[in-house]
N, C-alpha and C positions, 0 to 999 in steps of 0.2 A: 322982686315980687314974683316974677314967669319963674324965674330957678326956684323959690319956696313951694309954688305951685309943682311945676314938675318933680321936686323933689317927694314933696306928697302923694303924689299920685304914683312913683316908684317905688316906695314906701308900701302903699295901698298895696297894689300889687305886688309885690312878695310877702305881706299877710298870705294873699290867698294862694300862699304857694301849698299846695297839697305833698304830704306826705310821700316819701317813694315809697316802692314797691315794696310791703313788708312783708314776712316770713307765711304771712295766713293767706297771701294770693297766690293761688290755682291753679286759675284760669285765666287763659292766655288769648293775644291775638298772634296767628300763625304769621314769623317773622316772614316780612316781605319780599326776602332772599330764596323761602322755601316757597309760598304758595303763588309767586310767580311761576313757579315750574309746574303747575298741577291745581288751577284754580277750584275747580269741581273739586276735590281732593276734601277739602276744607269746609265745603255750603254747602249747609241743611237742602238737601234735594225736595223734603215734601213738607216738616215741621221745625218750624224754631222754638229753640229749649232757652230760655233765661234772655238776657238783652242786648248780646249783642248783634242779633240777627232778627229781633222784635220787630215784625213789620216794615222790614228792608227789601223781600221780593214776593212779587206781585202770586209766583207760584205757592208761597206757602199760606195765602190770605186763608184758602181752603179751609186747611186744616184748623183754623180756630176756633169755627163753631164745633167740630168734633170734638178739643179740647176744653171750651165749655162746656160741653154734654158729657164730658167723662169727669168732668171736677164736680158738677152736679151729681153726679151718678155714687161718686165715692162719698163724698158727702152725706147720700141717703144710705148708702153701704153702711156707714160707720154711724148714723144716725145723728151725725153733729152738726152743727148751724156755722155758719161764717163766720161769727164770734168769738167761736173756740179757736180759732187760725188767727183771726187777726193782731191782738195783742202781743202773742209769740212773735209773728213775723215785722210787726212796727219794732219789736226790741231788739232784733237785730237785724236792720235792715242797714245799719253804716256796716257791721261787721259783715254782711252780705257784701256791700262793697268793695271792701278791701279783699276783698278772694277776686277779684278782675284786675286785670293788668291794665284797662284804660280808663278811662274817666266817665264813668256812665251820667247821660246828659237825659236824665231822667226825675222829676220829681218822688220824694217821698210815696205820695200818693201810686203813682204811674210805676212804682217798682214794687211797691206793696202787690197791686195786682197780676201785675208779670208774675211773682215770687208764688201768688194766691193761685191763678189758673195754670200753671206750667206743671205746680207739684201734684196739684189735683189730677194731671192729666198723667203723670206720670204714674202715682198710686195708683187710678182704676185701672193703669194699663197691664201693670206688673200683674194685680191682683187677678184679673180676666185671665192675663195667659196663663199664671199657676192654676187655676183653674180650669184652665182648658177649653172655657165656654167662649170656642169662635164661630159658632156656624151660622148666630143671626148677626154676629158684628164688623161692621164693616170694616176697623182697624186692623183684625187680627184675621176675619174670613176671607182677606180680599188677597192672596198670596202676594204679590208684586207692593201693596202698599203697606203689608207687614213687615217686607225685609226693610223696606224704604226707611221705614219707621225707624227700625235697630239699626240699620247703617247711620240714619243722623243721630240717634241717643248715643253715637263713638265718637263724634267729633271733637274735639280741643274748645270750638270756639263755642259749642252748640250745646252747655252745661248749665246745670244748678250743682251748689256745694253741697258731697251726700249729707254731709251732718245734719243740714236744714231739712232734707228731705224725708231723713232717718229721725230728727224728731218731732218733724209735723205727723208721719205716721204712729209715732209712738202717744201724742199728744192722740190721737183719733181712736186709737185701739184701747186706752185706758179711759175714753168716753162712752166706750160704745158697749155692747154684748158682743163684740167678734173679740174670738180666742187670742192671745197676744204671739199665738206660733199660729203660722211661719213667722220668723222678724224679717224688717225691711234689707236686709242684708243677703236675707235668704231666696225674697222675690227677686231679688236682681241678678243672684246668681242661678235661679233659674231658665231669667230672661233671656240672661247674655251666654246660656249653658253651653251654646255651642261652639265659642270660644273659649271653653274650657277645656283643653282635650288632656291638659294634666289632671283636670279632676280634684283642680286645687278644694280644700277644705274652705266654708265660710267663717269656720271658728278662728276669733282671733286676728281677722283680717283687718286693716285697717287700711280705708282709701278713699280719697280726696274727692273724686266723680268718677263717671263712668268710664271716660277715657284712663282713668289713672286704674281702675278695675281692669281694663283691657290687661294693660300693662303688666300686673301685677298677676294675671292670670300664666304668664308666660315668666314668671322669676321663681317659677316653687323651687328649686334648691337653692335660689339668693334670698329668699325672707330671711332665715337663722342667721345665715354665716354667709354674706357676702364676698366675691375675690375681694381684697387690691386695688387699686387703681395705682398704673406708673403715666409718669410721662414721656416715657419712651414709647413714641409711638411708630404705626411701621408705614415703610411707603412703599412696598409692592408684597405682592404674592404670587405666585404662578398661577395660573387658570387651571383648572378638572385637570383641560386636556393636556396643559402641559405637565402636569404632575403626573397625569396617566403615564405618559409618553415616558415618565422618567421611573415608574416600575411601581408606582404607590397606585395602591387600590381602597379606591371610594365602595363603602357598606354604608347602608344605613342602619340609624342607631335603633335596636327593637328594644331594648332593656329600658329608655327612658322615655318621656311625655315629654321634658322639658328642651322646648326648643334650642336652648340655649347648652345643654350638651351634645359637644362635640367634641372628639377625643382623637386622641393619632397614637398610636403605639405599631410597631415592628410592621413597619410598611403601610397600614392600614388606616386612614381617615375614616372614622365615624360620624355620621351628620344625621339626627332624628329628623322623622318627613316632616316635609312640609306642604299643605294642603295650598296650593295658588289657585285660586279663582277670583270672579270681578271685585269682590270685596279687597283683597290682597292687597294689592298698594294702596288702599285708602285706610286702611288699616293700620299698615306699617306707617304712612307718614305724618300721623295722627299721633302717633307714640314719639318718632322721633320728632317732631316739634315740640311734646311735652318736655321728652328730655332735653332737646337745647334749651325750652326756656327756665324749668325746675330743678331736672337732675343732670344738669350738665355734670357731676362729679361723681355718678350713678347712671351711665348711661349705656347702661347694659343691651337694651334693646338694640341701640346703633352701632355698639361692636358688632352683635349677630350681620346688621346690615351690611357692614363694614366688608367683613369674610366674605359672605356670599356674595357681592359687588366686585371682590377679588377673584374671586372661583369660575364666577359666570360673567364670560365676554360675548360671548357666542351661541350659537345655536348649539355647536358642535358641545360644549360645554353644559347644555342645558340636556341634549340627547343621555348623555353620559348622567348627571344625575338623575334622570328622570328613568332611567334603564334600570337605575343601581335603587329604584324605588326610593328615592331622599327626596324627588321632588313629585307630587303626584298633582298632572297638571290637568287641571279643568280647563282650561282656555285655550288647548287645545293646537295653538299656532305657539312652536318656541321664539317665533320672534317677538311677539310680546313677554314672552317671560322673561327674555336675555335684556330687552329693552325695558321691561318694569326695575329689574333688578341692577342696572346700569346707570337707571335714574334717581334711583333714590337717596344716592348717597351723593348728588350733587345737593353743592352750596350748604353741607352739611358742616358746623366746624365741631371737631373732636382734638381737646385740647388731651384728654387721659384714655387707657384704653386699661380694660382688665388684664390682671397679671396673669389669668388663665389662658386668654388670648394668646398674650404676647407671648408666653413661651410657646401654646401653640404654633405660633407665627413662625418663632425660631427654629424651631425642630421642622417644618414644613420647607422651609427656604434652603436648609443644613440638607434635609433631604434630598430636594431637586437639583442643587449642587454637584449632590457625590456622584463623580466618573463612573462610579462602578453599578450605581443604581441604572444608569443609564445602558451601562455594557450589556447588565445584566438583561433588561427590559428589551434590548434590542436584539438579544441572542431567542431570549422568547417569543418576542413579537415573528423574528425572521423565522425560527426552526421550529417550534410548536405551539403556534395560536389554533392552530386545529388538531383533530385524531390524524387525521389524514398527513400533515406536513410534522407532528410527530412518530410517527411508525417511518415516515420516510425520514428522518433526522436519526432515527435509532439504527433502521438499517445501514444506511451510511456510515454510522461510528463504527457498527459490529464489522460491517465490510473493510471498515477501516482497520480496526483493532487484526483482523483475523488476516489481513494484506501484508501488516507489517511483522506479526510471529512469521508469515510464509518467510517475509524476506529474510527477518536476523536464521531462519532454520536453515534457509539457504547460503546464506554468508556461512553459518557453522559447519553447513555440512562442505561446501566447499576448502575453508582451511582443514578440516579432517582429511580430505583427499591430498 
């Protein structure tokens, strides 16, 4: 009878075994291997977006009556009642779920409303700054808790799924007298504009949430036509300075916006700039946790991190980019940029690397190898790194050249005698 018992109740529970992780989740919790290293990195600083940060620290209580004043606000914007939301958002509220990587211990009810005030807050927020109208509002007129704002709308864990977001405002715009342009697509790429410095187009875009818009802001020549992915992947690369050292010269790239071209041909490394300021590693580690945990087999972002983790050990390494205009550093001390850029790629696993990369990689290695690049770099560095130690390198030759005609004239004219 105790074994029929326990057997039912083992029974019972693996009924309530829930589904894995299937192809429509998103959103992620930042694996414990990464945000151990950078806990700030990951927490909503002023507002929590969606549930898994819902009323977990005491600093973001604040911001909730702001975020019901701005869902009321969109609300009379669009002229529609809580009725026209809620229907929509009770019929997908399991497939809400499954876009989360953990078990949200939230009723029906209790996520209805999360789903209810978060997007509202999100609408009037986009709608205000396309807009432009910030000068009586506290969100957007208050500089320091405007960025605050957009720093957490980047986070991994600190999401709504756009689709939910992009059809409650389509749902509001075909209730209301507001014009159906801009689309919600377009406010966001407003929002997040200054993260666009390719200038990507919103046509045609397709993305998951804001962090995956980050993401996607920096692939414009991988949307089309993607590298490769091999498994050959590499385990060293020489630093700036050692590459310098060996006759190869770092340009930055003017020809492209995409971060992610970087090219080498006949001596010369190309690397387009990169803007570092305090935002910067929270940024980048926001992306690569998307990709360990979605695009691991598309993890174009963490090759880029991958390089310049290889490039920059040092100050001395960071000088030299930052000289060669590839890196333009707002923060001003290179030893935070040598130690942002050193840490990022801990505890990161990259099982595939682009095929663009890689032969990068090889042609750079094959490079700092060759004897002669080195003879070469050290005949220049020794006899003309300046006007000065070349005019005096030239003299010398010509002194040279014109010592040894005296000598063989003299040898000739002596056997003539």
């Amino acid at each position: 009878m105790e074994n029929g018992a326990h057997v039912i109740d083992i029974d019972a529970m693996l009924e309530g075994a829930e589904e894995a992780v299937t192809h429509e989740c998103c959103i992620y919790r930042v694996p414990y291997d990464l945000r151990k290293l950078n806990e700030d990195a990951y927490t909503p600083k002023v507002v929590s977006i969606g549930p898994f940060h819902h009323k977990t620290l005491d600093r973001l209580f604040n911001m909730e009556k702001h975020k019901l004043r701005y869902c009321k606000a969109f609300l009379q914007r669009t002229r529609i009642t809580s009725d026209t939301w809620i229907p929509y958002i009770e019929s997908v509220e399991p497939q809400f779920r499954r876009c989360y990587s953990d078990t949200l211990c939230f009723t029906k009810e209790e996520l209805v409303k999360i789903i209810f005030v978060d997007s509202g807050f999100i609408l009037e927020l986009f709608f205000r700054n396309y807009d432009r109208s910030w000068s009586s509002d506290v969100c957007l007129g208050t500089p320091w808790l405007y960025d605050s704002i957009r720093e957490d709308l980047r986070l991994l864990e600190n999401q709504l799924p756009f689709s939910v977001l992009d059809r409650l405002f389509s749902i509001s715009i075909s209730n209301s007298n507001i014009p159906s342009d801009p689309s919600f697509i377009q406010l966001a790429f407003d929002y997040f504009d200054c993260y666009n410095s390719a200038k990507l187009s919103f046509d045609n875009t397709s993305i998951r949430h804001f962090t995956d818009l980050l993401r996607t802001f920096h692939l414009q020549h991988y949307l089309e036509k993607r590298p490769s992915r091999t498994h050959d992947t590499v385990a060293h690369l020489p630093s700036a300075t050692e590459l310098s050292e060996a006759g190869l010269r770092i340009k930055v790239n003017k020809e492209s916006k995409c971060l992610l071209d970087l090219a080498f041909s006949r001596g010369v490394l190309r690397i387009p700039q990169l803007q570092v300021h305090d935002g910067t590693e929270i940024s980048f580690r926001n992306m690569i946790a998307l990709e360990q945990c979605h695009y691991h087999n598309e993890s174009y972002i963490t090759d880029y991190v991958q390089i310049m983790d290889f490039l920059i050990n040092t100050t001395r390494d960071v000088d030299i980019l930052t000289q060669e205009r590839v890196l333009h550093n707002w923060l001003g001390d290179t030893d935070s940029v040598a130690n942002m850029f050193n840490g990022l790629f801990k505890n990161v696993v990259q099982s595939t690397v682009s095929s663009h990369y890689r032969l990068l990689y090889q042609d750079l290695n094959a490079f700092h190898r060759s004897g002669w690049n080195y003879l070469k770099s050290n005949l220049i560095n020794d006899y003309c790194k300046t006007p000065w130690k070349s005019a005096v390198s030239i003299g010398g030759i010509i002194l040279l050249v014109f010592t040894f005609i005296q000598t063989v004239c003299s040898v000739l004219q002596a056997k003539q005698q």
